[in-house]
C-alpha positions as CSV (number, residue, x, y, z in Angstrom):
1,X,34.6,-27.0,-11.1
2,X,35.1,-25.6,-7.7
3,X,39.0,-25.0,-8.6
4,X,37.2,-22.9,-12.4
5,X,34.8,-21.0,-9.7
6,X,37.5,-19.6,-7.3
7,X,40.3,-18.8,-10.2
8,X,37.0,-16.7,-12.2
9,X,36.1,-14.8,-8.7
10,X,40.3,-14.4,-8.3
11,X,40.4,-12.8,-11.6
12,X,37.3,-10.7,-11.0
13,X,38.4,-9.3,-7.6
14,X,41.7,-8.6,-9.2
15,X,39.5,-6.7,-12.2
16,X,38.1,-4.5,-9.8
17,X,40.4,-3.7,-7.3
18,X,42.3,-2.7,-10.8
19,X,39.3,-1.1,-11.8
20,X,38.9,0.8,-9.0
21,X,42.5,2.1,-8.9
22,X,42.4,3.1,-12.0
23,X,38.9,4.9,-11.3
24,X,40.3,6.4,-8.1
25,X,43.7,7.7,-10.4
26,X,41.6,9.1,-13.0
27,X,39.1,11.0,-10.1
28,X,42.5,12.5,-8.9
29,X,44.2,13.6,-12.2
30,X,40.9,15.1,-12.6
31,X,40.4,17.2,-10.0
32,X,44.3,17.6,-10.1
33,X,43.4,19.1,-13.8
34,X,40.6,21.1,-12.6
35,X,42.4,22.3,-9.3
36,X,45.6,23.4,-11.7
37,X,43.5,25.1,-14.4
38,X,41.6,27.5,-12.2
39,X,44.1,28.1,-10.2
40,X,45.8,29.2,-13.6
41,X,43.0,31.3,-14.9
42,X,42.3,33.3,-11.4
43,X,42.7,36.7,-12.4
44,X,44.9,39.4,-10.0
45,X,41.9,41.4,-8.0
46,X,41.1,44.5,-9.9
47,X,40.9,46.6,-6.7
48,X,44.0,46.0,-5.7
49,X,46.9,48.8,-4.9
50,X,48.0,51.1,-7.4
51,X,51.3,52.6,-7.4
52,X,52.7,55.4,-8.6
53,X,55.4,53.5,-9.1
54,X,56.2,53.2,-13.0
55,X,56.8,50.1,-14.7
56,X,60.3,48.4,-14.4
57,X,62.7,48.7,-17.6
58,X,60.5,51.1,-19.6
59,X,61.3,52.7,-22.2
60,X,59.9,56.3,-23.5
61,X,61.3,56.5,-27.7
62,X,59.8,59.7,-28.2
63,X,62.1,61.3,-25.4
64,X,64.9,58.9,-25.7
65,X,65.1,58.5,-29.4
66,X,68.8,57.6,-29.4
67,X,68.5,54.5,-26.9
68,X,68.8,52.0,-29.5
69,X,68.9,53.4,-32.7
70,X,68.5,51.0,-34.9
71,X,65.6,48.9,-32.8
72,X,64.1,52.8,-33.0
73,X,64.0,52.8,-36.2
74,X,62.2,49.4,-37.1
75,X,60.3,50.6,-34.4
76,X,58.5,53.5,-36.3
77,X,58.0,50.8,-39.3
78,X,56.3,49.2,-37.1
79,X,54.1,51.8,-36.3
80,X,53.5,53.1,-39.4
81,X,51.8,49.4,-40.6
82,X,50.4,49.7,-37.0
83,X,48.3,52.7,-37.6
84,X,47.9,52.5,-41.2
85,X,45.8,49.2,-40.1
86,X,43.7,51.2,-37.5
87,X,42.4,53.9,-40.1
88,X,41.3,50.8,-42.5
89,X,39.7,49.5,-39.8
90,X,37.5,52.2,-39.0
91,X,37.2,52.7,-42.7
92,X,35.9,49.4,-43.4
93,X,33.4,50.5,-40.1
94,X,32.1,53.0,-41.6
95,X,31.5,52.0,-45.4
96,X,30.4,48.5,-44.5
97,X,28.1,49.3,-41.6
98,X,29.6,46.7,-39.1
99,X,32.2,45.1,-37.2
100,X,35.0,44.6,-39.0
101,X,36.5,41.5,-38.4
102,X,37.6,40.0,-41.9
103,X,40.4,41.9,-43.7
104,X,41.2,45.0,-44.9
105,X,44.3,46.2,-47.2
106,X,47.2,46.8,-45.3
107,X,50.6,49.5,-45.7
108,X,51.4,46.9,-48.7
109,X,49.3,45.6,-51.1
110,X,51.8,42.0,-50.3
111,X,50.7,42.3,-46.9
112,X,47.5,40.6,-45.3
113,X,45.9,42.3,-42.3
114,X,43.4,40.5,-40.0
115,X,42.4,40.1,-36.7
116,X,40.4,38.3,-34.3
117,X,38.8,38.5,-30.7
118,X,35.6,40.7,-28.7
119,X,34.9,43.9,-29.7
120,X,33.4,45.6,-25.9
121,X,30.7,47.9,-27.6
122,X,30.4,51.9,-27.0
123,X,28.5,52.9,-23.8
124,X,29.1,49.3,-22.0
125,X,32.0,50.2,-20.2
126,X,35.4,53.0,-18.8
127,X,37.6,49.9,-17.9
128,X,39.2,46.7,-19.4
129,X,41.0,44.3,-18.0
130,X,42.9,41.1,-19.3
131,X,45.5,38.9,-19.0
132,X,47.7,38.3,-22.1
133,X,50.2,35.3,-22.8
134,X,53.3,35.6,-23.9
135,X,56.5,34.1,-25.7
136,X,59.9,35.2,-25.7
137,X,60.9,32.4,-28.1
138,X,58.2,33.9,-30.5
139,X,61.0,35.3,-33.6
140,X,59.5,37.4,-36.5
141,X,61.9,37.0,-39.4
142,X,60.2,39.1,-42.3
143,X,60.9,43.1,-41.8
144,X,57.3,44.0,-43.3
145,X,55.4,41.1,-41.0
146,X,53.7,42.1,-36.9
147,X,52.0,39.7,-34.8
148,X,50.0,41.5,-32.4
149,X,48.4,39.2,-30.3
150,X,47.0,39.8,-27.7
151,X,46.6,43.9,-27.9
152,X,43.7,45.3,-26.1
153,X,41.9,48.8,-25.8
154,X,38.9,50.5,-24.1
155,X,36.2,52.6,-26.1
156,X,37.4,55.7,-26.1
157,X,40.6,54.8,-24.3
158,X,43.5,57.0,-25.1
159,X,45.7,53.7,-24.6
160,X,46.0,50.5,-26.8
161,X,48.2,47.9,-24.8
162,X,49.9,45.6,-27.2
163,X,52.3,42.6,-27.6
164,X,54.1,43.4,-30.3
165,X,56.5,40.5,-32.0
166,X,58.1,42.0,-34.9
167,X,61.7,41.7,-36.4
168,X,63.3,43.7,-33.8
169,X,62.6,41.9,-31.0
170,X,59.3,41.3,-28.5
171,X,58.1,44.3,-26.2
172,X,54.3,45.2,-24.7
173,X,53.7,48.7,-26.1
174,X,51.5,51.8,-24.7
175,X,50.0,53.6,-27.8
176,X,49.0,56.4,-27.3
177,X,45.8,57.3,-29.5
178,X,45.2,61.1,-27.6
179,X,48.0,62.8,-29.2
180,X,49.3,63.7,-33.1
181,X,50.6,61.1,-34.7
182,X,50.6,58.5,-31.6
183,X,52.6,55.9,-31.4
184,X,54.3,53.4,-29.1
185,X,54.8,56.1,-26.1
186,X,56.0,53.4,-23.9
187,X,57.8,50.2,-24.6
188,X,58.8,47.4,-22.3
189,X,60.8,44.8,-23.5
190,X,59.6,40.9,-22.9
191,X,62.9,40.0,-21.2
192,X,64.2,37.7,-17.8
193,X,63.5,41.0,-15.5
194,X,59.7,41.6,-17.4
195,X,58.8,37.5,-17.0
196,X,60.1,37.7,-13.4
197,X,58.4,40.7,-12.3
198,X,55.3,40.6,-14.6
199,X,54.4,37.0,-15.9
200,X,52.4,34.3,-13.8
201,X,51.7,31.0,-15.3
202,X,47.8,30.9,-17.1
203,X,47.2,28.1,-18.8
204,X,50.7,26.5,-18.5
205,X,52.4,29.5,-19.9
206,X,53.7,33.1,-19.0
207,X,51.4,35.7,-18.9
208,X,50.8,39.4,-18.2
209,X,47.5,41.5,-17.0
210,X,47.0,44.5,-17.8
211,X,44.2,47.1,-16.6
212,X,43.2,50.5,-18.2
213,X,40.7,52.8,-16.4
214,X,39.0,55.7,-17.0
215,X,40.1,57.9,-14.1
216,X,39.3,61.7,-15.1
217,X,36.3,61.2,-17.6
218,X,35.8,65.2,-18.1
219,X,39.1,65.2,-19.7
220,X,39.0,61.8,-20.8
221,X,41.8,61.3,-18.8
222,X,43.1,57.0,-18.4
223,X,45.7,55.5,-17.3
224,X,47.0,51.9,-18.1
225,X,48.7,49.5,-15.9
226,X,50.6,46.2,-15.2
227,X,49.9,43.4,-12.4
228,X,53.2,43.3,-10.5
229,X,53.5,39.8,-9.2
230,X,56.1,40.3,-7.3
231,X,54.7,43.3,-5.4
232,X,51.4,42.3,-5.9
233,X,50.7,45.8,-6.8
234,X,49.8,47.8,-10.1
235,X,52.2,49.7,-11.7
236,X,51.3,52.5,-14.1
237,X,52.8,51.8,-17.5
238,X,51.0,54.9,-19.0
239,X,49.0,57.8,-18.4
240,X,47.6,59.7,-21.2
241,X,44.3,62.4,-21.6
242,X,42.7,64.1,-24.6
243,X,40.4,62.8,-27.3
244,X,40.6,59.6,-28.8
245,X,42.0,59.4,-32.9
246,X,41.8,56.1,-33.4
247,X,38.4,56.5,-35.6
248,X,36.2,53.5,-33.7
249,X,34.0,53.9,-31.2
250,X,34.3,50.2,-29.9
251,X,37.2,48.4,-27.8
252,X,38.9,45.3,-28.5
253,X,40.9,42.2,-27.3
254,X,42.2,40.2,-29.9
255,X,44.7,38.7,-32.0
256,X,46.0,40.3,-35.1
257,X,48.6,39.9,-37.8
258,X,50.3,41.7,-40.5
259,X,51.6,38.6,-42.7
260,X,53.3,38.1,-46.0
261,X,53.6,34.4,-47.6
262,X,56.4,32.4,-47.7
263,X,56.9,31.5,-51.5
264,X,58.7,28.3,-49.5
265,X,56.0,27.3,-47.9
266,X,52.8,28.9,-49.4
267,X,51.4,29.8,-46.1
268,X,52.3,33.7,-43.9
269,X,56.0,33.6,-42.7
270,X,54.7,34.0,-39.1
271,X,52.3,30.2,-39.7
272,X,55.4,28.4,-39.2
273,X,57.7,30.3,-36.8
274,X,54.8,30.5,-34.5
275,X,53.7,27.2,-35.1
276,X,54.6,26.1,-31.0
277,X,53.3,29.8,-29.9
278,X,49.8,29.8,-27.8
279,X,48.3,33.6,-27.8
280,X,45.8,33.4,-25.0
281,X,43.7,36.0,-23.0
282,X,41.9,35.1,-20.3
283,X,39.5,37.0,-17.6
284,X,38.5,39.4,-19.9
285,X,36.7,42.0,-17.6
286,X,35.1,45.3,-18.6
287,X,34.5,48.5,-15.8
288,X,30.8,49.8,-15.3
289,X,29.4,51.8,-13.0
290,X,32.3,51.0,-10.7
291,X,32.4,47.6,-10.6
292,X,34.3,44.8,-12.8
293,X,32.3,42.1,-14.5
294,X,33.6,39.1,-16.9
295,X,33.5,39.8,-20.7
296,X,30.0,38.6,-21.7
297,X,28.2,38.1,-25.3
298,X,25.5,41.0,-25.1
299,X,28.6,43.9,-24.3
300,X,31.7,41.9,-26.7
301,X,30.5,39.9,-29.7
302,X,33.0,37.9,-31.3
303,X,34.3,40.0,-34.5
304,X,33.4,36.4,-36.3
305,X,32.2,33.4,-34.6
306,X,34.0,31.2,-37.5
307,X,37.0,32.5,-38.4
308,X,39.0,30.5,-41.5
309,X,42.8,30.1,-40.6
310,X,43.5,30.9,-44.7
311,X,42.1,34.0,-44.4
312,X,45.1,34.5,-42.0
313,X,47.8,33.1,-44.3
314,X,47.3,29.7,-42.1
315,X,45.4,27.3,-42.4
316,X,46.3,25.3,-39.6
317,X,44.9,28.1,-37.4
318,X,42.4,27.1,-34.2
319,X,40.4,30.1,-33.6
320,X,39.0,28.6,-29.7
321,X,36.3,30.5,-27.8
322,X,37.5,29.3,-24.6
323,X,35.0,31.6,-22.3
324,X,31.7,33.5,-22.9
325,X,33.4,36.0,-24.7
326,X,35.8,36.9,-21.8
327,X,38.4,34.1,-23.2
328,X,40.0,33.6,-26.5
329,X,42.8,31.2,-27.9
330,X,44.8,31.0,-30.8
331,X,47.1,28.1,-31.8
332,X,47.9,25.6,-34.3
């Protein structure tokens, strides 16, 4: 009896100092988690310097057409899907009476169009901020298919900063909407020197900020700029004035696609070759009366609070609300 009594308190000492190891282990993973994820998330400071300094590696196509010819030319395709989807955008604005957020015909009738993220409304704001994810090993095989994801833009802005994956490679693009036709002005290409000099690590992945302000608002004059980690500066990427032709009044932050299916599979081209890809944004701020405040649901509704992946050409498709409207993911 005696022996039974002190093998059973044996066994439950052991329990609990196990118990408690494995209490104190969990505690630290834990806060190790926690610790790790808002360090992650903390966004560069919004007032700090900015440089004249222009982006590194840069690339200006409408004065150096002849830098790479053929990446030039599937380029302009590009653009041409790019815009084409901006006027049905504000077309389905202004015949449907609301945000759209659900679709609209794109430059071919085999071509879906869609998008999702905040919209920052008119009058809330002459400044966004963000910071994007990225992926390098993100490859677009179909000529006529764009993932822009994340691609952001003020109301009014004359700027729309954009990761563009397409078949001729990955760059972050400066539209210009305050000149006749637009287009990519600037283009930077997501290479070794961009992730070195521009990327941190937000959510366990590379990622860029970028900031447009309104600095001349007579002349609606902004400029648009990139965190430089290295520096720990801002460097201007683009500086455009004029009036906006985009045709919406709003902003935006969100993911988008241009997707054709893949007879193979039955699902867009881009559901499988993205199917490791994370397109993130994160401390989603907007400018107001000077000062920078988090994205919040009264100044950027959602463009759809229950987006369906097939609407997308994937089913598979997690549309997260990580934040109160200043944080959005997309994965599978």
């Amino acid at each position: 009896m005696h022996r039974s009594r002190r093998r059973l308190a044996a066994t439950l000492l052991t329990a609990l100092a196990a118990l408690a190891g494995v209490t104190t282990a969990s505690a630290t993973t834990t806060s190790a988690t926690a610790t790790a994820t808002a360090t992650a998330t903390v966004a560069p400071s919004p007032d700090a310097p900015h440089r004249s300094t222009v982006v590194t590696g840069l690339h200006d196509p409408e004065h150096d057409p002849g830098h790479h010819p053929g990446h030039d030319a599937g380029r302009e395709k590009a653009a041409r899907v790019f815009a084409e989807g901006r006027r049905a955008q504000a077309e389905a604005a202004r015949h449907q009476h609301l945000m759209p957020g659900h679709g609209t015909a794109a430059a071919r009738a085999d071509v879906t169009h869609n998008w999702w993220g905040v919209f920052p409304q008119p009058g809330t704001h002459d400044g966004i901020m963000a910071t994007h994810s990225v992926d390098a090993g993100y490859k677009v095989s179909n000529a006529d298919n764009f993932t822009y994801a994340p691609t952001t833009k003020a109301q009014n802005s004359c700027m729309e900063v954009v990761t563009a994956y397409w078949s001729s490679g990955n760059e972050i693009w400066a539209w210009d909407w305050c000149s006749s036709p637009g287009g990519p002005a600037r283009t930077l290409p997501v290479n070794a020197d961009f992730l070195a000099t521009y990327t941190t690590t937000a959510t366990g992945r590379p990622a860029y900020t970028v900031q447009m302000v309104q600095d001349d608002p007579a002349a609606n004059r902004w400029s648009a700029y990139l965190y430089n980690y290295r520096a720990s500066a801002w460097d201007l990427l683009f500086r455009q004035s004029g009036r906006d032709q985009s045709g919406l009044d709003h902003g935006w932050d969100m993911f988008e696609i241009y997707a054709s299916v893949n007879p193979a599979t039955g699902n867009g081209y881009y559901c499988d070759e993205a199917r490791t890809t994370v397109f993130d944004s994160g401390s989603v701020q907007l400018r107001a009366a000077g000062s920078w405040k988090p994205a919040r649901p009264a100044d950027s509704p959602w463009t759809d609070t229950h987006p369906d992946g097939s609407a997308f050409l994937c089913p598979a498709l997690k549309f997260l609300q990580a934040g109160a409207n200043d944080h959005w993911t997309v994965r599978q």
